[in-house]
N, CA, C and O atoms as a DFTB+ gen file, in Angstrom:
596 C
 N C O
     1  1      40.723     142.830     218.723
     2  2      40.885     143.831     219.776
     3  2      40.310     143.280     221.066
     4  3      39.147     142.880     221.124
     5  1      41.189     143.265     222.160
     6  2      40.723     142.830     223.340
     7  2      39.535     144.027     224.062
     8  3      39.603     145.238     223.850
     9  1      38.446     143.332     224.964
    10  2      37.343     144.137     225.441
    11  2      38.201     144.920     226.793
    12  3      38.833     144.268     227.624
    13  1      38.106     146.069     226.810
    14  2      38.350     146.497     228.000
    15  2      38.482     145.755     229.466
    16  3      37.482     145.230     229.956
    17  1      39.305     145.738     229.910
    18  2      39.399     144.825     231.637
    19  2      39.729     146.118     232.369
    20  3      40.537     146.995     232.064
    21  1      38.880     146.018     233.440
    22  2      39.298     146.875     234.536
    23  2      40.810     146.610     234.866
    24  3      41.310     145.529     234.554
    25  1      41.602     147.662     235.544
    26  2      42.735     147.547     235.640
    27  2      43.121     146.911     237.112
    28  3      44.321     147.054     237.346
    29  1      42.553     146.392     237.926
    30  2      42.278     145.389     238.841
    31  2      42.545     143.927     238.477
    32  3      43.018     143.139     239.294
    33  1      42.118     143.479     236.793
    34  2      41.798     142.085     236.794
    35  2      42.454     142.141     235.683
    36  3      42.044     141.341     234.843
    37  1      43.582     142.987     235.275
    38  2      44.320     142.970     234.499
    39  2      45.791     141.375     234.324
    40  3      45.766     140.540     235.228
    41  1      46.693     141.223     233.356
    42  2      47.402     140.709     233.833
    43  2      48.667     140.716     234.714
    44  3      49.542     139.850     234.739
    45  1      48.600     141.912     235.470
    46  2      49.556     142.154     236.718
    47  2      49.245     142.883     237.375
    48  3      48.238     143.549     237.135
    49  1      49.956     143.053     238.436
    50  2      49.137     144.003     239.828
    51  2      48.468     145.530     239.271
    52  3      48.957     146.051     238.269
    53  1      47.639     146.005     239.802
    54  2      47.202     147.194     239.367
    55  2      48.617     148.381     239.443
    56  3      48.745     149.247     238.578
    57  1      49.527     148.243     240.529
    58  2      50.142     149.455     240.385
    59  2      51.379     149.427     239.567
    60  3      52.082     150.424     239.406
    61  1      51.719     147.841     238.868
    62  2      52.573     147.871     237.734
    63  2      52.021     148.530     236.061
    64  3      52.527     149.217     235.173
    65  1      50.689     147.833     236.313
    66  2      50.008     148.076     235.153
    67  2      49.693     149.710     234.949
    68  3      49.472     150.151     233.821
    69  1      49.690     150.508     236.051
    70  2      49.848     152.256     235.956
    71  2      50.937     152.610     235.508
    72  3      51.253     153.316     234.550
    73  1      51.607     151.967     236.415
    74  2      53.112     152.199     236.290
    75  2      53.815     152.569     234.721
    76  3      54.345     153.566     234.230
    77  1      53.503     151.207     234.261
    78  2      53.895     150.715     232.403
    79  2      53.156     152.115     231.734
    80  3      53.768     153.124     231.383
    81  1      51.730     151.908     231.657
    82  2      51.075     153.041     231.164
    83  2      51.573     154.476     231.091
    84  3      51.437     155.205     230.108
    85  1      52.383     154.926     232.657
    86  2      52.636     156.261     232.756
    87  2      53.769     156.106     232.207
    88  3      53.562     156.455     231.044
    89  1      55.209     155.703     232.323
    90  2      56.148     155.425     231.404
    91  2      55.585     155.835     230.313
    92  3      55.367     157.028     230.103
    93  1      55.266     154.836     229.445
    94  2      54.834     155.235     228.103
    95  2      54.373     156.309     227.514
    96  3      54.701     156.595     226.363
    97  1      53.332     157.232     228.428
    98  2      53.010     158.584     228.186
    99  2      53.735     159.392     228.124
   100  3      53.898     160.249     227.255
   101  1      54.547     159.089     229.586
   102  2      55.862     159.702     229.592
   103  2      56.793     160.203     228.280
   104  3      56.839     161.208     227.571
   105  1      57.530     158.882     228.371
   106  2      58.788     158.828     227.122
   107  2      58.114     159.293     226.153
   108  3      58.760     160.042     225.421
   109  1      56.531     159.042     225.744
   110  2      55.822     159.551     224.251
   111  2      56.217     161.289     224.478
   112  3      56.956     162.029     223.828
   113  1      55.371     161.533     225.687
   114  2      55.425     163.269     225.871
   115  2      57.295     163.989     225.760
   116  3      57.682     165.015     225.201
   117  1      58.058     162.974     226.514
   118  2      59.307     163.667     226.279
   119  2      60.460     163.435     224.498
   120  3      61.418     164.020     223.993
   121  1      59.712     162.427     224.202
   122  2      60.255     162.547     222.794
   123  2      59.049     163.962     221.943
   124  3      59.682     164.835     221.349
   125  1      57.953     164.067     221.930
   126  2      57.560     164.773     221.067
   127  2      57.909     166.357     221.069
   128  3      57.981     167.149     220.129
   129  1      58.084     166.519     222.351
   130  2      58.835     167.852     223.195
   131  2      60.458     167.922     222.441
   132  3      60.969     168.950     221.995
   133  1      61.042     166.625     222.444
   134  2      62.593     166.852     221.891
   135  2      62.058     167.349     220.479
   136  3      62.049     168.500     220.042
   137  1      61.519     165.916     219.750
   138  2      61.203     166.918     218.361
   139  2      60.461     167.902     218.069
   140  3      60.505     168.317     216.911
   141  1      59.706     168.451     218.899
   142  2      59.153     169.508     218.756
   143  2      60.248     171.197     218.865
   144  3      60.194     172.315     218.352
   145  1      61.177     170.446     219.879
   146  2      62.327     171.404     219.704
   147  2      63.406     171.708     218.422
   148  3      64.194     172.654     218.402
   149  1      63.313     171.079     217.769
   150  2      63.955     171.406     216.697
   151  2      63.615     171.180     214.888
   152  3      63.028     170.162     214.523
   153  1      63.871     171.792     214.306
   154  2      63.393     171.322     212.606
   155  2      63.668     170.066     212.080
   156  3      64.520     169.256     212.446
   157  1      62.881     169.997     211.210
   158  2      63.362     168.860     210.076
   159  2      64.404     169.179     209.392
   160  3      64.205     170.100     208.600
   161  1      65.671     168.657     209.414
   162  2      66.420     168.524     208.422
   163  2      66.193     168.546     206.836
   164  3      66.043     167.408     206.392
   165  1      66.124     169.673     205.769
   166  2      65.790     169.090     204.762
   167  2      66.031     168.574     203.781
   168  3      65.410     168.582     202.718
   169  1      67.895     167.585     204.351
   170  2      68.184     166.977     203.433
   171  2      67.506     165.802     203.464
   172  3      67.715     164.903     202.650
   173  1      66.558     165.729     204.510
   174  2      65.605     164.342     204.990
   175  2      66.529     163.820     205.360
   176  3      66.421     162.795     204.688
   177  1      67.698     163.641     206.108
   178  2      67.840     162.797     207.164
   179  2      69.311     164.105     207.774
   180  3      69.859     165.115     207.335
   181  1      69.382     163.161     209.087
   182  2      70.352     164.353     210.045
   183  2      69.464     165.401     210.899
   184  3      69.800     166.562     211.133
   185  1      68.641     164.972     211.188
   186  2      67.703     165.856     212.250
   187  2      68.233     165.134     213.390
   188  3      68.232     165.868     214.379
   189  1      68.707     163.919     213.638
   190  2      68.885     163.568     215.105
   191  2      69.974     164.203     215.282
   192  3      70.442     164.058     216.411
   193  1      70.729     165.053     214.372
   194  2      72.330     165.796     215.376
   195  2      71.692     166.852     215.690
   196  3      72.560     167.537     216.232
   197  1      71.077     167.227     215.699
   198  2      70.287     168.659     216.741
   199  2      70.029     167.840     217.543
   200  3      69.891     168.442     218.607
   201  1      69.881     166.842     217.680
   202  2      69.288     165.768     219.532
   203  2      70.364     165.972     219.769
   204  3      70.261     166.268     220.959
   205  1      71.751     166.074     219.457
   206  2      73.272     165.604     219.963
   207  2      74.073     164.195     219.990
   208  3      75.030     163.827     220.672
   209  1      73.068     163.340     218.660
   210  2      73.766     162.264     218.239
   211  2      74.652     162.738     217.402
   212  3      74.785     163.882     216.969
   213  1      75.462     161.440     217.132
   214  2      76.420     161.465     216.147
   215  2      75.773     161.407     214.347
   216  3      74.613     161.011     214.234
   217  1      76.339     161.696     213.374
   218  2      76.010     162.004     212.164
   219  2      76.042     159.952     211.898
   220  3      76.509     159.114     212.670
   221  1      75.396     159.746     210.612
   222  2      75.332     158.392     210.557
   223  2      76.228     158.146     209.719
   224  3      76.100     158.677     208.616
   225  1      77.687     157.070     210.025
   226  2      78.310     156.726     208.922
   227  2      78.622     156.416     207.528
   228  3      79.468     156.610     206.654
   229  1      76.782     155.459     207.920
   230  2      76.784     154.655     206.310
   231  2      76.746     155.526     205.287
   232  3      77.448     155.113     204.364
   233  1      76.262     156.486     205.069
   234  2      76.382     157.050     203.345
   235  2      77.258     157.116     203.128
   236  3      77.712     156.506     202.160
   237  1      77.859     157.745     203.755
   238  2      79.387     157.796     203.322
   239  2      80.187     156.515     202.998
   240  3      80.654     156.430     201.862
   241  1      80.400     155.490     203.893
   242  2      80.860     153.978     203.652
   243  2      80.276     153.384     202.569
   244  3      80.925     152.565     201.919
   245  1      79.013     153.699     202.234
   246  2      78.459     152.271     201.284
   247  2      77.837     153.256     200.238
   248  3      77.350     152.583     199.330
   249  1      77.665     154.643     200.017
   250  2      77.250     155.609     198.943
   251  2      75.871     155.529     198.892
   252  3      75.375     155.859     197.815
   253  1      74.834     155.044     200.106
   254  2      73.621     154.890     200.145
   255  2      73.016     155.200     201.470
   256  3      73.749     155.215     202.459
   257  1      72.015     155.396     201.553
   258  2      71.401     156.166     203.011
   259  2      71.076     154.602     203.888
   260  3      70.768     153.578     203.277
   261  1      71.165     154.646     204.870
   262  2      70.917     153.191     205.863
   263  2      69.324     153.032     206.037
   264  3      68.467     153.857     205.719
   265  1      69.122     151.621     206.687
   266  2      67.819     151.099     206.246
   267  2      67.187     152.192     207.404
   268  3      66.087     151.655     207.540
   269  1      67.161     153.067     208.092
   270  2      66.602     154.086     209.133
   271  2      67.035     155.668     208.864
   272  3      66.830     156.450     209.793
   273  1      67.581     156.139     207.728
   274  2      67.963     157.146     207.640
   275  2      66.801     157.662     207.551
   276  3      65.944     156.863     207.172
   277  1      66.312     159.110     207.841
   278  2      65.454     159.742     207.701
   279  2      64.190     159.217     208.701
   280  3      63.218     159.898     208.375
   281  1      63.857     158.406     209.641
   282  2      63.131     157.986     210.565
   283  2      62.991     158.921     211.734
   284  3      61.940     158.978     212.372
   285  1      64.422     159.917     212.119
   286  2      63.817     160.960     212.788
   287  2      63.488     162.120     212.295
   288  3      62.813     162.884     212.985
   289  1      63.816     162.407     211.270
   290  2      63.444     163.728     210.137
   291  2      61.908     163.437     210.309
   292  3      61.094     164.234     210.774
   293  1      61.562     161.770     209.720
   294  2      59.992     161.621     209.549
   295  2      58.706     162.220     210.903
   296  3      57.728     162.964     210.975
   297  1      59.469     161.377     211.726
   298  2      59.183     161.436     213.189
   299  2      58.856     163.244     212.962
   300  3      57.748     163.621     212.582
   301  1      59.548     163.841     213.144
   302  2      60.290     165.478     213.218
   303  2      58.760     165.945     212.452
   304  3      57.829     166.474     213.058
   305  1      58.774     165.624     211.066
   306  2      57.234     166.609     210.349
   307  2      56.185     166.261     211.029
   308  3      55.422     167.189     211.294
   309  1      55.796     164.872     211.525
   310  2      54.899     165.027     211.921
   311  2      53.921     165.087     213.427
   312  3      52.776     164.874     213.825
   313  1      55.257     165.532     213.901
   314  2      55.548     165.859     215.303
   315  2      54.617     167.603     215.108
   316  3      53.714     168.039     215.822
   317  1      55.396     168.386     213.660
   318  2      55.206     169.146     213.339
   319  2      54.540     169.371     212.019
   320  3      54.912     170.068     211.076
   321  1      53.260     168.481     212.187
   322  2      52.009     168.913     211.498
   323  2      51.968     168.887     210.112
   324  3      51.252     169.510     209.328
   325  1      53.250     167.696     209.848
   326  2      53.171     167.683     208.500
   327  2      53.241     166.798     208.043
   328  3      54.188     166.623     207.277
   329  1      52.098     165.554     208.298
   330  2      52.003     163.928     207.591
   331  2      52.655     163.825     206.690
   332  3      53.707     163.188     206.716
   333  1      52.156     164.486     205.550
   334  2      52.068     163.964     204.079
   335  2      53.765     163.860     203.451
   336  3      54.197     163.048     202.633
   337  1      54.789     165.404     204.421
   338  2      55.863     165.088     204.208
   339  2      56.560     164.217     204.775
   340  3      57.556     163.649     204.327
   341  1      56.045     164.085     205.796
   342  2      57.162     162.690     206.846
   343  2      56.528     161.329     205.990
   344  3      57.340     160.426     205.790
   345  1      55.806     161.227     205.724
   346  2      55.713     160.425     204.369
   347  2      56.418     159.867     203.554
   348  3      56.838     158.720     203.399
   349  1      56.518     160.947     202.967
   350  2      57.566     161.296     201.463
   351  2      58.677     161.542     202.031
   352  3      59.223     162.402     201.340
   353  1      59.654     161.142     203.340
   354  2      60.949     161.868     203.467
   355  2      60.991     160.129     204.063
   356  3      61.963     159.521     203.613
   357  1      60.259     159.465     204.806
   358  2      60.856     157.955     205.014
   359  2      59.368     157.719     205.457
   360  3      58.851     158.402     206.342
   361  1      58.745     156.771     204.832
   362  2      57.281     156.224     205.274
   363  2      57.724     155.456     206.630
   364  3      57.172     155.798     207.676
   365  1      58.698     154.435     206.650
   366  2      58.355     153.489     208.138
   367  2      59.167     154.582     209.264
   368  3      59.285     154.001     210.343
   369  1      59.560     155.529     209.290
   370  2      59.286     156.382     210.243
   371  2      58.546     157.279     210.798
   372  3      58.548     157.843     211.893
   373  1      57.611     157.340     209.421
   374  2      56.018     158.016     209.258
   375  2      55.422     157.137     210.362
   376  3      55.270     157.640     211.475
   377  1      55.103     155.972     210.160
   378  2      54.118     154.629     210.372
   379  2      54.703     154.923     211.877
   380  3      53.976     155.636     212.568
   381  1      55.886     154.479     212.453
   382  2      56.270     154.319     213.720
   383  2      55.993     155.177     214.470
   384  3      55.476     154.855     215.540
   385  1      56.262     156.695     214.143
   386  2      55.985     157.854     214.616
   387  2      54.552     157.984     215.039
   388  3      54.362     158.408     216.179
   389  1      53.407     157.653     214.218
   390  2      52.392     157.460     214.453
   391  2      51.955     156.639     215.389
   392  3      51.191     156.922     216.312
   393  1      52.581     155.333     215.080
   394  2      51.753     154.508     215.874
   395  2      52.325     154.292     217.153
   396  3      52.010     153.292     217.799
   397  1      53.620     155.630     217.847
   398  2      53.955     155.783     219.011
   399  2      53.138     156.451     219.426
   400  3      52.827     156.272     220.604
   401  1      52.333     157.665     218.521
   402  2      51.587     158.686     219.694
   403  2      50.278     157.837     219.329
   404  3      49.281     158.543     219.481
   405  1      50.061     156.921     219.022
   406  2      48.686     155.687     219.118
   407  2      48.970     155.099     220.495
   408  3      48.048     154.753     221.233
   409  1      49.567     155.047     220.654
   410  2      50.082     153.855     222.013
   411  2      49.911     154.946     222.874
   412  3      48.995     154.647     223.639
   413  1      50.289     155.929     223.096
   414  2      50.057     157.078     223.776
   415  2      49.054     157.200     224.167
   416  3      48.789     156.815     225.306
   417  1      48.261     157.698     223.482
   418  2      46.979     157.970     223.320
   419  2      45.863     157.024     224.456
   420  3      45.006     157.309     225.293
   421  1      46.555     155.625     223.821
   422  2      45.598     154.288     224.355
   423  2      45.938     154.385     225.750
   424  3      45.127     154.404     226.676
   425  1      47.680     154.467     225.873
   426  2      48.114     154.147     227.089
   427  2      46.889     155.679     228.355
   428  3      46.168     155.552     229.344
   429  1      47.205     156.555     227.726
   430  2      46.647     157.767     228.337
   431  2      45.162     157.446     228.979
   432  3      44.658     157.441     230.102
   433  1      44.682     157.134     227.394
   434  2      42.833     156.755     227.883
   435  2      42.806     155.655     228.718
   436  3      41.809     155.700     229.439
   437  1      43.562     154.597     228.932
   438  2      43.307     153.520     230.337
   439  2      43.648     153.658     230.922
   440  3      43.330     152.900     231.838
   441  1      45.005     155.014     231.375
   442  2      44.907     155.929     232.928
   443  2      43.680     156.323     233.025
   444  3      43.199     156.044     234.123
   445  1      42.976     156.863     232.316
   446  2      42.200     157.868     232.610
   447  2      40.577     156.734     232.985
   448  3      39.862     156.936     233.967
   449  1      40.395     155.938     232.249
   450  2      39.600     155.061     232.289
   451  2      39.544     153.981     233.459
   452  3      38.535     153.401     233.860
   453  1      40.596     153.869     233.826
   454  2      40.763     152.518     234.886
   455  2      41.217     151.439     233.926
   456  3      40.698     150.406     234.349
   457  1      41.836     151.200     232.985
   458  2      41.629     150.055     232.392
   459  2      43.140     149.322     232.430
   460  3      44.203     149.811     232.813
   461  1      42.933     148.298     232.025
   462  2      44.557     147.501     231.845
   463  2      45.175     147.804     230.853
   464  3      44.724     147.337     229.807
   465  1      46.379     148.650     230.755
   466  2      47.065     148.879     229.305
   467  2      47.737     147.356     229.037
   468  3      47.692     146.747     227.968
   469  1      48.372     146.902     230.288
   470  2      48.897     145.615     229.754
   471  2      47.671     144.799     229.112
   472  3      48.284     144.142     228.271
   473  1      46.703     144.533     229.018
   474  2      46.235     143.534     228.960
   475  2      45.709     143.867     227.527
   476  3      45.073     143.086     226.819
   477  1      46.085     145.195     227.194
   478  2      45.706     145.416     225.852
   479  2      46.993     145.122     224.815
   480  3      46.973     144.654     223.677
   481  1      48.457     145.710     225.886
   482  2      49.881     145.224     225.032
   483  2      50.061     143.722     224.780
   484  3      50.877     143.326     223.948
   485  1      49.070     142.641     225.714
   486  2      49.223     141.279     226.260
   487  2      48.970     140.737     224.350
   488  3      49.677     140.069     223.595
   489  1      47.513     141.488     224.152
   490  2      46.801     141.187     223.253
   491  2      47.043     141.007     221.836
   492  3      46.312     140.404     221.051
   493  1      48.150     141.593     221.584
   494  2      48.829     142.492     220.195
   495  2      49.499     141.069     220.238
   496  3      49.947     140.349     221.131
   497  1      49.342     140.975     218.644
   498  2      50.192     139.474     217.859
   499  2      51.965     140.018     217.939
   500  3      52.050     141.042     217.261
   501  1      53.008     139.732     218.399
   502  2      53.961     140.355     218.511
   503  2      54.757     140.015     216.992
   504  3      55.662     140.736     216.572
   505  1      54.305     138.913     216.327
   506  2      54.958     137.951     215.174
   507  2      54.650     139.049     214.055
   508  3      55.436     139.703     213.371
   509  1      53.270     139.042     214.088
   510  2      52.431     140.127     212.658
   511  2      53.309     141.057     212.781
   512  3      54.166     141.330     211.940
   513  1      53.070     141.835     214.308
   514  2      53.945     143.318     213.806
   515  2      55.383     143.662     213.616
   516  3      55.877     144.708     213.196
   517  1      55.945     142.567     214.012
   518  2      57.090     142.760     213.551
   519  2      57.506     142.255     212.199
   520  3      58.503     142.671     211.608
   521  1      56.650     141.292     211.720
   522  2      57.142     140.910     210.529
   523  2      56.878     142.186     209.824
   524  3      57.748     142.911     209.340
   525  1      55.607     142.396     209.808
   526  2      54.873     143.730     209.362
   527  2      56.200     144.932     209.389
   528  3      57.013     144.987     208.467
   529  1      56.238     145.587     210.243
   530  2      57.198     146.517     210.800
   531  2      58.767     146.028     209.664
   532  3      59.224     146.976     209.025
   533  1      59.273     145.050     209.531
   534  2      60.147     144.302     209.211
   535  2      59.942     145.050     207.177
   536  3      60.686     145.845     206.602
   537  1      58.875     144.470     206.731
   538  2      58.846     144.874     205.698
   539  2      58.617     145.974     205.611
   540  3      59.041     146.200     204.477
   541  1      58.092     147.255     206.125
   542  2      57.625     148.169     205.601
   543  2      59.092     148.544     205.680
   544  3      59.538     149.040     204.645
   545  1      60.247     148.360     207.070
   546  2      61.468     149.074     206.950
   547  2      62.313     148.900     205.770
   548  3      63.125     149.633     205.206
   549  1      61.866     147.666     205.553
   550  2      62.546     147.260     204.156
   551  2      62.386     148.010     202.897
   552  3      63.255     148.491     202.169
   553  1      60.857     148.015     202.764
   554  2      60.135     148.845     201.470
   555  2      60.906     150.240     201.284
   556  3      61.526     150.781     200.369
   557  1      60.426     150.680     203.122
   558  2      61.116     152.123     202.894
   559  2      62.626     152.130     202.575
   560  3      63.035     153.047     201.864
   561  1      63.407     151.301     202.980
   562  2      64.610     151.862     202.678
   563  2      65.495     151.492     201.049
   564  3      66.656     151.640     200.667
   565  1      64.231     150.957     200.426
   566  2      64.610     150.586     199.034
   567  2      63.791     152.102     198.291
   568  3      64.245     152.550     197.238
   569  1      62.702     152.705     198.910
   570  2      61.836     153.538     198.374
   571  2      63.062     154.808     198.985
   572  3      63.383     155.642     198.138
   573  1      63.435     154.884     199.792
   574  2      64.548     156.185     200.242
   575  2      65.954     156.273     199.500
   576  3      66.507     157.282     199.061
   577  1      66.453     154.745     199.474
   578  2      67.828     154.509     198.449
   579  2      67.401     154.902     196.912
   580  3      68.367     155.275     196.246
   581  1      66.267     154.893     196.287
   582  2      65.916     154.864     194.800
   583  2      65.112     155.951     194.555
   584  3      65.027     156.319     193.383
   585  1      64.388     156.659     195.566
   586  2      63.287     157.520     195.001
   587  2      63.189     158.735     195.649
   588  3      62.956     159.776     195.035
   589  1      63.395     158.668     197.168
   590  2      63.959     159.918     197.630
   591  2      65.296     160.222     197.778
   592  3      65.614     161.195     198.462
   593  1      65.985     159.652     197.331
   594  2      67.501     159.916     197.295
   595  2      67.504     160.216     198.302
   596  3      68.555     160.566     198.838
């Protein structure tokens, strides 16, 4: 974990480095507001057609749910206070969901702090988490095709 840098001696000008930060709060605050507007689906997946997407092809084409089905359902419980099921309905949309309103959070406290959010995004191994990220989508969508149907 990188030590706090004032947001002055960050790695880019101070008013980009706000800039990035408020974005991020942003888009965090206006996605949790979308899902906060509407239910979980409880076939566990198809909560994004209340956003006004389209329904997802693949089950139908291949007789199996796609490697992201149920990622906004997940998103959706625990938007609405319900970990343990966004869990159990697709874990790596559990994990993501989370660790968007983490970034939030961080991004928020180094507005509020003075600090460099970039220099904390600078910091993050980009290889780990995506490999990371990479398998868990995987796990989940073998754990959603076999166990949550």
């Amino acid at each position: 974990m990188v030590a706090p840098i004032p947001v002055g001696e960050g790695p880019a000008p101070a008013w980009l480095d706000r800039a990035v930060a408020c974005a991020v709060v942003a888009a965090a605050i206006g996605i949790v507001l979308a899902l906060a507007g509407v239910e979980p689906d409880p076939r566990g997946l198809g909560t994004h057609e209340q956003l006004g997407m389209r329904p997802c092809g693949w089950p139908e084409r291949f007789g199996m749910p796609c490697p992201t089905c149920g990622v906004t359902t997940a998103a959706c419980h625990l938007v609405h206070l319900s970990p343990w099921q966004a869990l159990r309905v697709q874990p790596f949309g559990a994990v993501l969901a989370a660790l968007g309103l983490w970034v939030m959070v961080l991004a928020a406290h180094d507005l509020v702090r003075g600090r460099s959010f970039l220099a904390r995004a600078y910091a993050v191994n980009p290889a780990r988490w995506i490999l990371g990220g990479l398998a868990l989508l995987l796990l989940s969508w073998w754990y959603k095709a076999r166990v949550a149907g």
